[in-house]
PyMOL Python script that loads the backbone (N, CA, C, O; Angstrom):
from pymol import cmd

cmd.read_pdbstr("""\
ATOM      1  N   UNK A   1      -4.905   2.909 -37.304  1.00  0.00           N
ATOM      2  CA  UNK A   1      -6.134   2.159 -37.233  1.00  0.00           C
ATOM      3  C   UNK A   1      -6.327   1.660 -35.808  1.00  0.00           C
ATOM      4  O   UNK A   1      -5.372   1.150 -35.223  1.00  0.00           O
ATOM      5  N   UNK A   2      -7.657   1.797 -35.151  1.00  0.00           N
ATOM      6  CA  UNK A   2      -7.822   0.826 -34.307  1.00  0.00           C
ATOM      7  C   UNK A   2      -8.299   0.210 -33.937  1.00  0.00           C
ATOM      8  O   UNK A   2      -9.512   0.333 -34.107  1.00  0.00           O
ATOM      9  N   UNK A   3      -7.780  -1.080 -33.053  1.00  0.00           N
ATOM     10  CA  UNK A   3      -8.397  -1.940 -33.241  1.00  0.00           C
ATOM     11  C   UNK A   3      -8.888  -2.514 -31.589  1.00  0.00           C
ATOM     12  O   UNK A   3      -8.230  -2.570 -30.550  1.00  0.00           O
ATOM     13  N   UNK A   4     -10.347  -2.899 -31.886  1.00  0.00           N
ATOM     14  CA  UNK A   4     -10.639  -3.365 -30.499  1.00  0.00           C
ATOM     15  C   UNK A   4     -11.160  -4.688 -30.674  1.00  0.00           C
ATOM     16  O   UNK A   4     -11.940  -4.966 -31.585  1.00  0.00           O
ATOM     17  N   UNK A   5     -10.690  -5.624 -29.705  1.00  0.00           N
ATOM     18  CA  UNK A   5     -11.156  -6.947 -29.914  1.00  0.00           C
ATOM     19  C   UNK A   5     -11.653  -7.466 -28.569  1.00  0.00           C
ATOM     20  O   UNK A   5     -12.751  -7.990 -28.753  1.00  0.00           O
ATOM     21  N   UNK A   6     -11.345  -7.520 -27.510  1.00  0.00           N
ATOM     22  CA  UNK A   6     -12.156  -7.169 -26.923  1.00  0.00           C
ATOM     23  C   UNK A   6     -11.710  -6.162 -25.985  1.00  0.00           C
ATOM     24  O   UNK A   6     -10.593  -5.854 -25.568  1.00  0.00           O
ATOM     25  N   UNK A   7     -13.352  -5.555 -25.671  1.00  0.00           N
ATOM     26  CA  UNK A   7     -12.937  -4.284 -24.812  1.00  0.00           C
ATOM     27  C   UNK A   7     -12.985  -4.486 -23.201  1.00  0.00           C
ATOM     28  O   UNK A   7     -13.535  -5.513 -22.804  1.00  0.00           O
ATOM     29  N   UNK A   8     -12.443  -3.569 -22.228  1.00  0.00           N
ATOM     30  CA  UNK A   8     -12.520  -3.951 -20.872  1.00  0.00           C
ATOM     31  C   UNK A   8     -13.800  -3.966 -20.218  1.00  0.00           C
ATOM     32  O   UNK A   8     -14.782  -3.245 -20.397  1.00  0.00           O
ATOM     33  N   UNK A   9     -13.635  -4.780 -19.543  1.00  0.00           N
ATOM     34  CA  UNK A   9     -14.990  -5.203 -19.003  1.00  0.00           C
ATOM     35  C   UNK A   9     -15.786  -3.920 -18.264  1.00  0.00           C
ATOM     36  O   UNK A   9     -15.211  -2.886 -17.922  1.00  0.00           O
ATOM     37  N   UNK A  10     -16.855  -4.118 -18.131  1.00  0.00           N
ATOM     38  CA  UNK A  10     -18.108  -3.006 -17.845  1.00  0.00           C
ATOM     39  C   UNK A  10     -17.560  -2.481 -16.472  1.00  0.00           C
ATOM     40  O   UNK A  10     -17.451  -1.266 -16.308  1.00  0.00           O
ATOM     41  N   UNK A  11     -17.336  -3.049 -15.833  1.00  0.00           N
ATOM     42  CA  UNK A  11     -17.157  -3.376 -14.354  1.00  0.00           C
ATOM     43  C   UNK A  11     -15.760  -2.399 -13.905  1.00  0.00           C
ATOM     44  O   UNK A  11     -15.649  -1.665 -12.923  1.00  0.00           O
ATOM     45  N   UNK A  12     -14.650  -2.714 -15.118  1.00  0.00           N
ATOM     46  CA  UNK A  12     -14.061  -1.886 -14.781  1.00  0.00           C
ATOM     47  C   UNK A  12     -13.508  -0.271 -14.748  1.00  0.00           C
ATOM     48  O   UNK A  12     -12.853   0.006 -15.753  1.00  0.00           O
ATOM     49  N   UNK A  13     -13.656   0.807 -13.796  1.00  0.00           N
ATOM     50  CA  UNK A  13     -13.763   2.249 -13.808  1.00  0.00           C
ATOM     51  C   UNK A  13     -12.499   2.202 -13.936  1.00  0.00           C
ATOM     52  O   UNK A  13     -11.606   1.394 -13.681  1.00  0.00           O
ATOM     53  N   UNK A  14     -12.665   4.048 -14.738  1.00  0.00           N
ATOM     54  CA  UNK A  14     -11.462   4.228 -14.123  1.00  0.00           C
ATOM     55  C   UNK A  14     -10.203   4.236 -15.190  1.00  0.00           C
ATOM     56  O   UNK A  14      -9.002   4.302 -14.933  1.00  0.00           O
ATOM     57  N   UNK A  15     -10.734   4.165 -16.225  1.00  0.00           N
ATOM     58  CA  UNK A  15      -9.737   3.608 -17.095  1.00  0.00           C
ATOM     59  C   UNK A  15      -8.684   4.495 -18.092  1.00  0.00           C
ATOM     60  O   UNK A  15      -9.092   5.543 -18.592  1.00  0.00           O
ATOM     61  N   UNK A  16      -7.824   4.192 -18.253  1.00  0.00           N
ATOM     62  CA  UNK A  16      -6.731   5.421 -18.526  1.00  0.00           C
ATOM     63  C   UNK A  16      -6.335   4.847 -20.424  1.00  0.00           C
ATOM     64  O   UNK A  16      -6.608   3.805 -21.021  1.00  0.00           O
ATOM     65  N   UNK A  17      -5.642   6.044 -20.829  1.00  0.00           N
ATOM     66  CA  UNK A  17      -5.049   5.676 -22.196  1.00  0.00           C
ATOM     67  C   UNK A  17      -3.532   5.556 -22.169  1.00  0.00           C
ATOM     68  O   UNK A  17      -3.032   6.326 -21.349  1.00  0.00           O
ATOM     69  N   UNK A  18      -3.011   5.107 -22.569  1.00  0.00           N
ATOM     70  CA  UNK A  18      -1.766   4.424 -22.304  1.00  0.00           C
ATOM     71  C   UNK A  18      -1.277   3.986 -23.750  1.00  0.00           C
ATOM     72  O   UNK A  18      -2.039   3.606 -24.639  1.00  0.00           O
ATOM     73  N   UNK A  19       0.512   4.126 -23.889  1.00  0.00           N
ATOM     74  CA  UNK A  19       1.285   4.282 -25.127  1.00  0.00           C
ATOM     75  C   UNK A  19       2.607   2.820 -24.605  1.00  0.00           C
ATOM     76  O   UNK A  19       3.003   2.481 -23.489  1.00  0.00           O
ATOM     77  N   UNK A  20       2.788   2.535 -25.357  1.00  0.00           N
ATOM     78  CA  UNK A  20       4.523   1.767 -25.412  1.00  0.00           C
ATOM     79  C   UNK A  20       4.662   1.772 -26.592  1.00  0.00           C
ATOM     80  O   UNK A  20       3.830   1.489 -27.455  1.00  0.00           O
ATOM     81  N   UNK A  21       5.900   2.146 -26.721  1.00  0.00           N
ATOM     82  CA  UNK A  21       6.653   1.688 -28.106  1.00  0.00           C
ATOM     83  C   UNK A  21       7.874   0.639 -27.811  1.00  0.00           C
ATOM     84  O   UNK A  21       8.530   0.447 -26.788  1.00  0.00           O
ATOM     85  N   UNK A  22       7.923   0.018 -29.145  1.00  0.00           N
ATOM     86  CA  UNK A  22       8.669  -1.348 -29.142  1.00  0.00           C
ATOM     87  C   UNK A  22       9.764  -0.460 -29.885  1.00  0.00           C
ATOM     88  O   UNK A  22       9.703  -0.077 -31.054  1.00  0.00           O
ATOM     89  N   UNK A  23      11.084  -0.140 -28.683  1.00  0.00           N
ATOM     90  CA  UNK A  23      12.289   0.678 -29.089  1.00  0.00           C
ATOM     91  C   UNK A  23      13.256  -0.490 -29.400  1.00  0.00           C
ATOM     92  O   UNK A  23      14.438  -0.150 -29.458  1.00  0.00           O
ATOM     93  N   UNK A  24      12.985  -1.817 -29.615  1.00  0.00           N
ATOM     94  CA  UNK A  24      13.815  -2.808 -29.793  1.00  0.00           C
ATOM     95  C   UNK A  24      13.755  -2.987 -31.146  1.00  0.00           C
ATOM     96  O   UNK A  24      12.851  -2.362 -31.700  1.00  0.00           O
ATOM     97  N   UNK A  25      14.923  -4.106 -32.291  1.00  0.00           N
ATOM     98  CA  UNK A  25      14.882  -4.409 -33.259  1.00  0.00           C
ATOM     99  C   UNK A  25      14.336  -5.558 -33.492  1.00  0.00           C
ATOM    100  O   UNK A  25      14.465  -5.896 -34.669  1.00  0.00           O
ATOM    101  N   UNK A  26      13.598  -6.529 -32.631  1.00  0.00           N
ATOM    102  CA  UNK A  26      12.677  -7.643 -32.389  1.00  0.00           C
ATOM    103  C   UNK A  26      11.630  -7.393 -32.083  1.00  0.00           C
ATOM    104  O   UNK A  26      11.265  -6.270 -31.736  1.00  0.00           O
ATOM    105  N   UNK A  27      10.804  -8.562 -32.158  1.00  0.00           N
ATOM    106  CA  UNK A  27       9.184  -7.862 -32.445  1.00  0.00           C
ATOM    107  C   UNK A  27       9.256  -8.801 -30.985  1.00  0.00           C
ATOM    108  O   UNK A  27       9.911  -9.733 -30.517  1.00  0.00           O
ATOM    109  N   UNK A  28       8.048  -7.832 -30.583  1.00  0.00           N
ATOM    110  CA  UNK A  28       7.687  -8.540 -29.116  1.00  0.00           C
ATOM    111  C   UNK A  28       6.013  -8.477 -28.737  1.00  0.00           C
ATOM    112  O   UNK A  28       5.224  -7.919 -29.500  1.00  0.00           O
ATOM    113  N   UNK A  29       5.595  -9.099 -27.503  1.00  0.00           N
ATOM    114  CA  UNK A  29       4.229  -9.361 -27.419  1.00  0.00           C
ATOM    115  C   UNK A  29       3.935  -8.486 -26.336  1.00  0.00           C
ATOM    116  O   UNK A  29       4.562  -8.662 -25.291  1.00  0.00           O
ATOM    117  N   UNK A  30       3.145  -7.630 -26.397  1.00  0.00           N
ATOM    118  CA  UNK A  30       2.475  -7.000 -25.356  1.00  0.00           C
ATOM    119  C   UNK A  30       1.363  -7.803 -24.286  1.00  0.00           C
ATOM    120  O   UNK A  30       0.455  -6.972 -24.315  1.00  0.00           O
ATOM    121  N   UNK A  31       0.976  -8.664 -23.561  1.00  0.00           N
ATOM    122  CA  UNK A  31       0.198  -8.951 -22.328  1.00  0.00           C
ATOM    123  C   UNK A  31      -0.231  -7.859 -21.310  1.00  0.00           C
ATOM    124  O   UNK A  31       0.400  -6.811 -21.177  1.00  0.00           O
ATOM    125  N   UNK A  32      -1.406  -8.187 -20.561  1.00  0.00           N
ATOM    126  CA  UNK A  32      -2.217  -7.860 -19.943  1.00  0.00           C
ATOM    127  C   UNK A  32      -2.446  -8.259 -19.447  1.00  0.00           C
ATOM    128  O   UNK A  32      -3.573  -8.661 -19.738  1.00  0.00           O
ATOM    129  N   UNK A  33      -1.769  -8.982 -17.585  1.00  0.00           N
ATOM    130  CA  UNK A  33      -1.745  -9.739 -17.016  1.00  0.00           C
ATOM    131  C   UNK A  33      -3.425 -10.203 -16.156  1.00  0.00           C
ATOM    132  O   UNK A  33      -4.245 -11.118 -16.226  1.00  0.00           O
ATOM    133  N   UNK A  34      -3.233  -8.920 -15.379  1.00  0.00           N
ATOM    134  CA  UNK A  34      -3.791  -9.109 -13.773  1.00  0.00           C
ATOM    135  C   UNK A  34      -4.841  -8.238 -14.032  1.00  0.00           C
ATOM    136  O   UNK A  34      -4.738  -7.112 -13.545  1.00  0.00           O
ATOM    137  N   UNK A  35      -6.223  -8.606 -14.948  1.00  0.00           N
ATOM    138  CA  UNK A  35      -7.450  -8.014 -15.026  1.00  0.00           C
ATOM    139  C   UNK A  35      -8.376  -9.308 -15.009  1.00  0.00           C
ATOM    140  O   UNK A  35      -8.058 -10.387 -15.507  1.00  0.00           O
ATOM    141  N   UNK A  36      -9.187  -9.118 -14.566  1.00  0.00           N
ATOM    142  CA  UNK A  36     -10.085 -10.430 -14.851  1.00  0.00           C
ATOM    143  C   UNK A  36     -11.167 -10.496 -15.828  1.00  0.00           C
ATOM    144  O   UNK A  36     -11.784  -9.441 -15.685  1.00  0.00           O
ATOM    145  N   UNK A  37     -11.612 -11.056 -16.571  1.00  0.00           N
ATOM    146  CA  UNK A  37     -12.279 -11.386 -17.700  1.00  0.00           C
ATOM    147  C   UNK A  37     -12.101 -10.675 -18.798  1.00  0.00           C
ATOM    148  O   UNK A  37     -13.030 -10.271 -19.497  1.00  0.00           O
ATOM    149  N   UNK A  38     -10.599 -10.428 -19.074  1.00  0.00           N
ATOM    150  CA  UNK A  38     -10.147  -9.628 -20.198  1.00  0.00           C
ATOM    151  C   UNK A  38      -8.977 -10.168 -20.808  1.00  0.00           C
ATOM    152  O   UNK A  38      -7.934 -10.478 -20.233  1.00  0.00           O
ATOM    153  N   UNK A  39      -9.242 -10.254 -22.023  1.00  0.00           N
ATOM    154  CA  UNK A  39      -7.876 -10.824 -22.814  1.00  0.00           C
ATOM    155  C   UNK A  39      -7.159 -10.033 -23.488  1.00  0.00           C
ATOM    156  O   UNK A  39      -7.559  -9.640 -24.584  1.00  0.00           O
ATOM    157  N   UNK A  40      -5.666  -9.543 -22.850  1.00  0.00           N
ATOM    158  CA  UNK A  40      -5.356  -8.583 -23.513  1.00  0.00           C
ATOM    159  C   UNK A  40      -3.888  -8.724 -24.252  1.00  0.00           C
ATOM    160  O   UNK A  40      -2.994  -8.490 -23.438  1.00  0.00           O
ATOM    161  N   UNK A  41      -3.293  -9.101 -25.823  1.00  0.00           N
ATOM    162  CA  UNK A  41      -1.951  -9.773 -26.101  1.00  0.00           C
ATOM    163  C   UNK A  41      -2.069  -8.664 -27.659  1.00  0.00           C
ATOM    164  O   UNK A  41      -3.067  -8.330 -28.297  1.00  0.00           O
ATOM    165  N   UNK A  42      -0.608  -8.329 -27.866  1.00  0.00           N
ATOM    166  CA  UNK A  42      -0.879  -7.583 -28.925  1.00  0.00           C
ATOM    167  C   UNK A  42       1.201  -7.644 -29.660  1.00  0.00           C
ATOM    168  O   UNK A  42       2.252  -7.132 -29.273  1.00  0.00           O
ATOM    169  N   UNK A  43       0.838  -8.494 -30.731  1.00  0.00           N
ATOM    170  CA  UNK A  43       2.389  -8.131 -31.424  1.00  0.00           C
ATOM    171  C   UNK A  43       2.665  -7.140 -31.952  1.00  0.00           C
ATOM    172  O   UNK A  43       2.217  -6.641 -32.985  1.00  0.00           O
ATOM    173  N   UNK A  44       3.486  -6.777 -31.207  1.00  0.00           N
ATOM    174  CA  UNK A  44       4.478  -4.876 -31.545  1.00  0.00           C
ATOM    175  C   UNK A  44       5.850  -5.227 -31.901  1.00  0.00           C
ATOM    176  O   UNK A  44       6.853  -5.661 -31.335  1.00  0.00           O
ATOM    177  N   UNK A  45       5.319  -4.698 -33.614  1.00  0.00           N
ATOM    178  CA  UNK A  45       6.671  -5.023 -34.632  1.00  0.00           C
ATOM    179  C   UNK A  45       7.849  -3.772 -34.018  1.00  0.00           C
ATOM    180  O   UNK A  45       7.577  -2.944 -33.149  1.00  0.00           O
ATOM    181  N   UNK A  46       9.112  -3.904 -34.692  1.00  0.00           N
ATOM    182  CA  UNK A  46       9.623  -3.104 -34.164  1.00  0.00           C
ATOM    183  C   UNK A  46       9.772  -1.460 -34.428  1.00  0.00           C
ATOM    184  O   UNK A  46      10.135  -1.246 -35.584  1.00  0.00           O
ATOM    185  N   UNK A  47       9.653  -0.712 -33.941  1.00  0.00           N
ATOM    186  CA  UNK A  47       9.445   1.004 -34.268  1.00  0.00           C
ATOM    187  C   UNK A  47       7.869   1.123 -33.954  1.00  0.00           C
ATOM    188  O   UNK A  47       7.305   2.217 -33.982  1.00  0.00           O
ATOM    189  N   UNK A  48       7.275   0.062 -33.690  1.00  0.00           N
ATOM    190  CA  UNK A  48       6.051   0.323 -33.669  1.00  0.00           C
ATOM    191  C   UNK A  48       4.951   0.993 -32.595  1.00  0.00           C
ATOM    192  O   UNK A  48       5.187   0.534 -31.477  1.00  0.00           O
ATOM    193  N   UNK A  49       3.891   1.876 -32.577  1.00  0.00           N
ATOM    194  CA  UNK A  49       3.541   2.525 -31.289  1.00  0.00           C
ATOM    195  C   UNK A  49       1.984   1.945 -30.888  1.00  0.00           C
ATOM    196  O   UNK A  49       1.087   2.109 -31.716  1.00  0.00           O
ATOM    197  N   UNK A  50       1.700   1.287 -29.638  1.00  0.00           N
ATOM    198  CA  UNK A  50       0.647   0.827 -29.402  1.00  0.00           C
ATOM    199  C   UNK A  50       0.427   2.052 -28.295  1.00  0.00           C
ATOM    200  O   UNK A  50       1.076   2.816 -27.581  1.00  0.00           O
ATOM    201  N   UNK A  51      -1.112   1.663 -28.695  1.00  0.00           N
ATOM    202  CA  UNK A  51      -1.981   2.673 -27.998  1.00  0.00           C
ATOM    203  C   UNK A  51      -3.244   1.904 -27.050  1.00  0.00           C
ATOM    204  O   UNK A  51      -3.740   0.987 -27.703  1.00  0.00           O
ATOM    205  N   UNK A  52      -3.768   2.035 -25.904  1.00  0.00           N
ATOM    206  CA  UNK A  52      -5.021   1.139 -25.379  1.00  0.00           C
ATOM    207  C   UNK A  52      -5.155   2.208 -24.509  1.00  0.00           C
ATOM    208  O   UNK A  52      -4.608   3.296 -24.333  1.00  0.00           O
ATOM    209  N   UNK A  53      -6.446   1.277 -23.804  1.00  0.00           N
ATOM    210  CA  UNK A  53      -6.783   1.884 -22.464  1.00  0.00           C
ATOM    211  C   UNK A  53      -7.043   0.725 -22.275  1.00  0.00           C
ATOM    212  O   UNK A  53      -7.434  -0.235 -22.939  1.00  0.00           O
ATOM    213  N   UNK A  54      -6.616   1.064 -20.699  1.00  0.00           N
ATOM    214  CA  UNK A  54      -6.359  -0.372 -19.727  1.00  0.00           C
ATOM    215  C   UNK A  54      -6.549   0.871 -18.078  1.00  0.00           C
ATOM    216  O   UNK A  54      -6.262   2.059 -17.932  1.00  0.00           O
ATOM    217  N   UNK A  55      -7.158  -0.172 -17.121  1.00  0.00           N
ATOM    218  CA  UNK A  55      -7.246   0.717 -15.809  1.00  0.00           C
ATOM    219  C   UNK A  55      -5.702   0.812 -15.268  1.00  0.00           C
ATOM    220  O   UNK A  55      -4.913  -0.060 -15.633  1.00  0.00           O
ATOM    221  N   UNK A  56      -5.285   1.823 -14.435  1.00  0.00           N
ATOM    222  CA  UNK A  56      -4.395   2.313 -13.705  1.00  0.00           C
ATOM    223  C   UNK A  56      -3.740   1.294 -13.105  1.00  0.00           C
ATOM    224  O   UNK A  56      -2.509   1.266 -13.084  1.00  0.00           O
ATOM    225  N   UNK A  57      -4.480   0.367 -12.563  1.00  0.00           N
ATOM    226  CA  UNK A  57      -3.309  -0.876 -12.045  1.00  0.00           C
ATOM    227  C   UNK A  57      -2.950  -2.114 -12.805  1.00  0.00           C
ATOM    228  O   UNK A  57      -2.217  -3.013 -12.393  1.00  0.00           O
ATOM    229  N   UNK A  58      -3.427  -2.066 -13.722  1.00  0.00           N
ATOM    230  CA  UNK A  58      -3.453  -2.991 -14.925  1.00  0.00           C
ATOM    231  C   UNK A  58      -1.499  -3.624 -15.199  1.00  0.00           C
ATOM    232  O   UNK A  58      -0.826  -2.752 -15.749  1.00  0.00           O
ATOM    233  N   UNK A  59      -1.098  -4.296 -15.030  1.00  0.00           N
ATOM    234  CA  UNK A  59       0.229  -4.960 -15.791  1.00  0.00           C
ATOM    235  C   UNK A  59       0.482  -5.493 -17.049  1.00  0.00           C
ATOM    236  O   UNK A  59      -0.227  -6.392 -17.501  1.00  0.00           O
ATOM    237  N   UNK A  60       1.502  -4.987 -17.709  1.00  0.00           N
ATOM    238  CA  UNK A  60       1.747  -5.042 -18.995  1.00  0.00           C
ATOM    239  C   UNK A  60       3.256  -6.047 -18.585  1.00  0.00           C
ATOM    240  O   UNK A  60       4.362  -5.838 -18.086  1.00  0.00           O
ATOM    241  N   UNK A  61       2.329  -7.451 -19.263  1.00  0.00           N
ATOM    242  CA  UNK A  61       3.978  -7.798 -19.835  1.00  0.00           C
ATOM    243  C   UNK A  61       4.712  -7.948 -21.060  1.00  0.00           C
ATOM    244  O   UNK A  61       4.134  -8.562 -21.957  1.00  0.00           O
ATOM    245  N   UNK A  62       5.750  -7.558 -21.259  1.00  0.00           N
ATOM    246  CA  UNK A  62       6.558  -7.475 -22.801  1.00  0.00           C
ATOM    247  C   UNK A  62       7.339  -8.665 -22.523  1.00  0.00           C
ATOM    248  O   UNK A  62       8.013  -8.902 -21.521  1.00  0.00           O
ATOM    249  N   UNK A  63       7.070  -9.698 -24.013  1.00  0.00           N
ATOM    250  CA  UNK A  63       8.044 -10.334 -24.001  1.00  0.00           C
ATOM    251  C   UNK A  63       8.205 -10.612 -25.499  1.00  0.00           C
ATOM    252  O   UNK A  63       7.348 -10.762 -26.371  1.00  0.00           O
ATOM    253  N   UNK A  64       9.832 -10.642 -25.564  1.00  0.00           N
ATOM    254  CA  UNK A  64      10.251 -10.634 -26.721  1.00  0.00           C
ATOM    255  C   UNK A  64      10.915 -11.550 -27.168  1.00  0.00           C
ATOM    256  O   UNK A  64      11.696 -12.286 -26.563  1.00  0.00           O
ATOM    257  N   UNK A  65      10.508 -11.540 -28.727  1.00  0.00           N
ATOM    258  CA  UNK A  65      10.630 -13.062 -29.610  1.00  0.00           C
ATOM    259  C   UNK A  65      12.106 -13.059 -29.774  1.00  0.00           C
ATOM    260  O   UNK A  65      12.863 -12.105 -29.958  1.00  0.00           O
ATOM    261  N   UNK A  66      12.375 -14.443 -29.660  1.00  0.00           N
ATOM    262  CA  UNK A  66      14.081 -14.983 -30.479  1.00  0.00           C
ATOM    263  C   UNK A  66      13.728 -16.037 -31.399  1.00  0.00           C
ATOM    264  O   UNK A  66      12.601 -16.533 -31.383  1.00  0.00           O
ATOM    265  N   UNK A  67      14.402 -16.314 -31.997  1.00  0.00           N
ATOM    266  CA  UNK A  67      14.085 -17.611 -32.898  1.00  0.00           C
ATOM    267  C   UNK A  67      13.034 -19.043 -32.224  1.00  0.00           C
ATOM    268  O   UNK A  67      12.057 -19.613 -32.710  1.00  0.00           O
ATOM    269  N   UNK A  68      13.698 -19.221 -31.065  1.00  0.00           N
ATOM    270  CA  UNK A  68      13.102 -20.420 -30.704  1.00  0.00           C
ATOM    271  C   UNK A  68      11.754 -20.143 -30.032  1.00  0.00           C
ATOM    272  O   UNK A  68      10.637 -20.536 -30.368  1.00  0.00           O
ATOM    273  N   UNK A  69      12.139 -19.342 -28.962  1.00  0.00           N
ATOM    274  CA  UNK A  69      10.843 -18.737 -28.176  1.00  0.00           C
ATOM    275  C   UNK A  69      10.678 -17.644 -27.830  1.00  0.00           C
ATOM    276  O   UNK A  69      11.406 -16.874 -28.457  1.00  0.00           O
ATOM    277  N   UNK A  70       9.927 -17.067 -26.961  1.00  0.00           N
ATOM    278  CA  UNK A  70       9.607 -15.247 -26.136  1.00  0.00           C
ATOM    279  C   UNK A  70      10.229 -15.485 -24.991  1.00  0.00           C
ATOM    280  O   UNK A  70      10.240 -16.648 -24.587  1.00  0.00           O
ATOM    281  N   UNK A  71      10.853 -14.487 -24.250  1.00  0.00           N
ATOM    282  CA  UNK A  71      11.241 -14.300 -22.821  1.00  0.00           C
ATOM    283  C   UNK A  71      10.734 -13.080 -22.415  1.00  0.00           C
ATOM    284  O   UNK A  71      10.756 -11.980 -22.967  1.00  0.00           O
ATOM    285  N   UNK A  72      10.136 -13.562 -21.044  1.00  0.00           N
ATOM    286  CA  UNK A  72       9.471 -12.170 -20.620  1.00  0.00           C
ATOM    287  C   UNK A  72      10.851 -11.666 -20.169  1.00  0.00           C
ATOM    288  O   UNK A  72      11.785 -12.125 -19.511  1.00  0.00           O
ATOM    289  N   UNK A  73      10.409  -9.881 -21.171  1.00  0.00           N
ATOM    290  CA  UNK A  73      11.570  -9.337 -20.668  1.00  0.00           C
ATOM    291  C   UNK A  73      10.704  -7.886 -19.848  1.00  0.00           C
ATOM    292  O   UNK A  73      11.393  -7.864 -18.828  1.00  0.00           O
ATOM    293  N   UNK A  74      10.482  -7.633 -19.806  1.00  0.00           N
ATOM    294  CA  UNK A  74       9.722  -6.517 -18.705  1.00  0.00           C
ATOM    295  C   UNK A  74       7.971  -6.870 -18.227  1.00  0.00           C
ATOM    296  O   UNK A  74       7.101  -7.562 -18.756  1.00  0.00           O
ATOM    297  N   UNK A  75       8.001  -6.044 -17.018  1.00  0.00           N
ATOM    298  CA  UNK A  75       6.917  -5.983 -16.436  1.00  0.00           C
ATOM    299  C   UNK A  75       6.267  -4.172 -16.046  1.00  0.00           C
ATOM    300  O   UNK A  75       6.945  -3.476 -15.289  1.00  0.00           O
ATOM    301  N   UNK A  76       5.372  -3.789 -16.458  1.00  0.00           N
ATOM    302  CA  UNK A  76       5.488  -2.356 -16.142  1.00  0.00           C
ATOM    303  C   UNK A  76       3.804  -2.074 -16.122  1.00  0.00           C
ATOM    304  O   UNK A  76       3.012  -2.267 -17.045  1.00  0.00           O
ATOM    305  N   UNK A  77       3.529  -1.548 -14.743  1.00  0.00           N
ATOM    306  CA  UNK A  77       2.085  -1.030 -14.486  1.00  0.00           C
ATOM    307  C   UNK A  77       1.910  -0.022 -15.313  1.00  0.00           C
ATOM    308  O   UNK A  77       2.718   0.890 -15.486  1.00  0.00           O
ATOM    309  N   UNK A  78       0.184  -0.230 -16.192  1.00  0.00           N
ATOM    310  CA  UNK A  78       0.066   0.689 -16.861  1.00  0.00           C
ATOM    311  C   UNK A  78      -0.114   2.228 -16.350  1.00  0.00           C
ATOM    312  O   UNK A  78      -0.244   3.171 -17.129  1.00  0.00           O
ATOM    313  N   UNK A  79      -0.105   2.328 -15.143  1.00  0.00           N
ATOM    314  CA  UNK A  79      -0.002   3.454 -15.034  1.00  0.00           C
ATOM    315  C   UNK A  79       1.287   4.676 -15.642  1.00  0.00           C
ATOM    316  O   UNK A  79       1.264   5.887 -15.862  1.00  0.00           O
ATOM    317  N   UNK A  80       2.195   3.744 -15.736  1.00  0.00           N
ATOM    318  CA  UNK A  80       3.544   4.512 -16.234  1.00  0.00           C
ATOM    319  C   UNK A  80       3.735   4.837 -17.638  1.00  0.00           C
ATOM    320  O   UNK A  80       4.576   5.518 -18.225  1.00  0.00           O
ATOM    321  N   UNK A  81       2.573   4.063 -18.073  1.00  0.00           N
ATOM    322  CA  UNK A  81       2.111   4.066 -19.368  1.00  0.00           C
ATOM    323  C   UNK A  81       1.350   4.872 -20.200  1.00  0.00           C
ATOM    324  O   UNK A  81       1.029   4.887 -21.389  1.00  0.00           O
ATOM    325  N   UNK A  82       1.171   5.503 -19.260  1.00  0.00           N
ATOM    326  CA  UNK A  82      -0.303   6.707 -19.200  1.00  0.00           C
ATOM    327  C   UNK A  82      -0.175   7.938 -19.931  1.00  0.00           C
ATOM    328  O   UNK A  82       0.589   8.701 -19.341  1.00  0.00           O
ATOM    329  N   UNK A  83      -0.669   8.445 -21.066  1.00  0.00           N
ATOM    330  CA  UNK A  83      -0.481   9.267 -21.779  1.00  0.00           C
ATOM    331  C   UNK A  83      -1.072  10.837 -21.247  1.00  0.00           C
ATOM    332  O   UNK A  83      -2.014  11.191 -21.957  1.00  0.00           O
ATOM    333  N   UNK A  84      -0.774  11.690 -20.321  1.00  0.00           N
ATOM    334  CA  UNK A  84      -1.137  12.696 -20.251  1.00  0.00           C
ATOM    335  C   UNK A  84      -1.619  13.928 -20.664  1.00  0.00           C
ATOM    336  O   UNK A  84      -1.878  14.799 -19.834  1.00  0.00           O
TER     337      UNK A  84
END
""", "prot")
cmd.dss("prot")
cmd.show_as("cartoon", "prot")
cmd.util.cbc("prot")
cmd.orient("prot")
C-alpha cells in the first residue's frame, strides 16, 4: 500500500525513488532531515521495506527504538538509496 501524506514540495526537481529496509530486530524511525517545507518520519517495523521518493540530496535519518528512547543510529543520503 501506499501511502502519501505529504508529498514533496512543487519546487523540488529532480526527484528519485528510493528503498531501505529495516534489517534490524527493532523497529526504528525513518526522518527526512535537510528539505525544507517537508515533513518526512516513517516507523519501519522490523523486516520491513519502505519505499519514497525524496530528491538526490535529501538525508535520511534512522533511529532506533529501545525501551526508554530512539538513538540516532545512521545517517545516509538518499541518493544511496536510490533504486535503479
Amino acid at each position: 500500500m501506499t501511502q502519501i501524506l505529504d508529498s514533496l514540495p512543487s519546487e523540488q526537481p529532480g526527484k528519485i525513488l528510493c528503498a531501505y529496509v529495516n534489517a534490524t530486530s527493532q523497529i526504528q524511525i525513518a526522518r527526512i532531515v535537510n528539505v525544507p517545507n517537508w515533513y518526512f518520519e516513517r516507523v519501519i517495523f522490523p523486516g520491513q521495506r519502505l519505499l519514497f521518493e525524496a530528491p538526490p540530496d535529501a538525508q535520511m535519518e534512522i533511529h532506533t527504538s529501545t525501551k526508554v528512547c530512539a538513538i540516532l543510529s545512521d545517517k545516509i543520503l538518499c541518493n544511496r538509496l536510490r533504486i535503479k
